[in-house]
C-alpha positions in Angstrom: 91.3 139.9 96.9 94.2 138.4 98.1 96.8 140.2 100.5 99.4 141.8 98.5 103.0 140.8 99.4 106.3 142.5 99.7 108.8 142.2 97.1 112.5 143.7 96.2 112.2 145.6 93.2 114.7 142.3 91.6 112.2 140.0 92.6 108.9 141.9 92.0 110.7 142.5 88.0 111.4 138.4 87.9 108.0 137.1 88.6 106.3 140.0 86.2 108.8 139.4 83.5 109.1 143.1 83.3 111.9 145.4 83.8 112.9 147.0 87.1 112.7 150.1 85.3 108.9 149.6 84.0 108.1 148.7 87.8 109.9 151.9 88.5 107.8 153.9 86.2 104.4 152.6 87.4 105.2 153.1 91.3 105.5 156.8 90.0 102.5 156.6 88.3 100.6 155.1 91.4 99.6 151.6 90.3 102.0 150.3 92.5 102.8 151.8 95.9 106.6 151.2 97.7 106.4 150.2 101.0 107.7 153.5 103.0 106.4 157.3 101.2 109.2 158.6 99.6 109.0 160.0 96.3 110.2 157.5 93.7 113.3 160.2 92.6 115.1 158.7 95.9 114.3 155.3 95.4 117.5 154.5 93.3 118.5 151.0 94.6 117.1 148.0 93.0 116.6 146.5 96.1 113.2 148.8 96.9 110.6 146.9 98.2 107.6 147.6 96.8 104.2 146.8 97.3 102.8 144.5 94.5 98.7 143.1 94.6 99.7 139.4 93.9 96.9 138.7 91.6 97.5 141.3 89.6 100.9 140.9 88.6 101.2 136.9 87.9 103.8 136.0 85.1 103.5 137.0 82.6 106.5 135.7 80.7 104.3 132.6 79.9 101.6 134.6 77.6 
């Protein structure tokens, strides 16, 4: 598997196609894991980097 690679939350939405707020919701569920522990509750900036497993998460705006 590839190495995963750090993304803003803004840039992490625009290559998924999904909303900030659906990346939001699965770093609380645990599919994706921010870069530094906090609990998701404090992570209200948009800019949070998270941690994103590259193949995983290609676009999928083209589908």
């Amino acid at each position: 598997m590839q190495e995963g690679k750090i993304f803003t939350l803004k840039e992490a939405a625009d290559i998924t196609g999904q909303s900030t707020k659906t990346l939001q919701r699965k770093v609380k569920e645990g599919k994706l894991k921010p870069v530094w522990g906090k609990k998701i509750e404090h992570f209200e900036d948009r800019e949070l980097d998270i941690y994103m497993k590259t193949p995983e998460y290609k676009n999928r705006r083209n589908k």
